[in-house]
N, C-alpha and C positions, 0 to 999 in steps of 0.2 A: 318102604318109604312111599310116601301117600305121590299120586300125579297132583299138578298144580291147579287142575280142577278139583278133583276129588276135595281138595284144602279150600280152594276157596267157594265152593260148595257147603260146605262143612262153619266154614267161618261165617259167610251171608249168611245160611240158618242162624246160627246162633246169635249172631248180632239183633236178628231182627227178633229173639226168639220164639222161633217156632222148631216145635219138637218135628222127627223125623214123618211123623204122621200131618201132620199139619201140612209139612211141602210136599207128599206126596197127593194130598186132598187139592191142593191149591192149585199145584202145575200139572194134575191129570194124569200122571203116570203110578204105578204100583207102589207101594212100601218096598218091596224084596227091590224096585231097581234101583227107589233112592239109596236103600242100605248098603248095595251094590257099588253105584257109583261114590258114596263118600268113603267105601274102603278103597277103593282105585280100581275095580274090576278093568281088566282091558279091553274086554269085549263088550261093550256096550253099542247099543243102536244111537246115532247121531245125532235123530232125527229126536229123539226123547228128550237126550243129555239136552238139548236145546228147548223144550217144552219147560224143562225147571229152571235152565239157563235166562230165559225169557222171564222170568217175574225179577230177577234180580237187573233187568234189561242189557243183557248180553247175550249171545251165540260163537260158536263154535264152529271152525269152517278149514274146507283145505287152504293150506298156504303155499302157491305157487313162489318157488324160488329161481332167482335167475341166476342163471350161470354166466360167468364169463371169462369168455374164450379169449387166452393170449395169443 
């Protein structure tokens, strides 16, 4: 099962579309990591996933969760 990036990665391309070469030329990162990221690789650089993130105008970030304490 694909991550919910990976899918909407995968979906932006193709809506707008552009083949897998196309959004690696666009957002500045490699072929092999777009390929990477739209199969769900889990180890990916943050810093990247956000370079092809950013044409579609979004990013990826930590999410600080609150606890709370009864």
């Amino acid at each position: 099962m694909k991550s919910p990036i990976s899918q909407f990665v995968q979906d932006k391309r193709k809506s707008l579309k552009l083949t897998q070469v196309d959004l690696a030329e666009k957002s500045g990162v490699g072929l092999r990591f777009v390929r990477e990221l739209e199969q769900g690789k889990e180890t990916l650089r943050l810093d990247k996933v956000n370079q092809v993130l950013d044409l579609f105008g979004c990013e990826v970030g930590p999410v600080r969760k609150e606890v709370i304490h009864e």
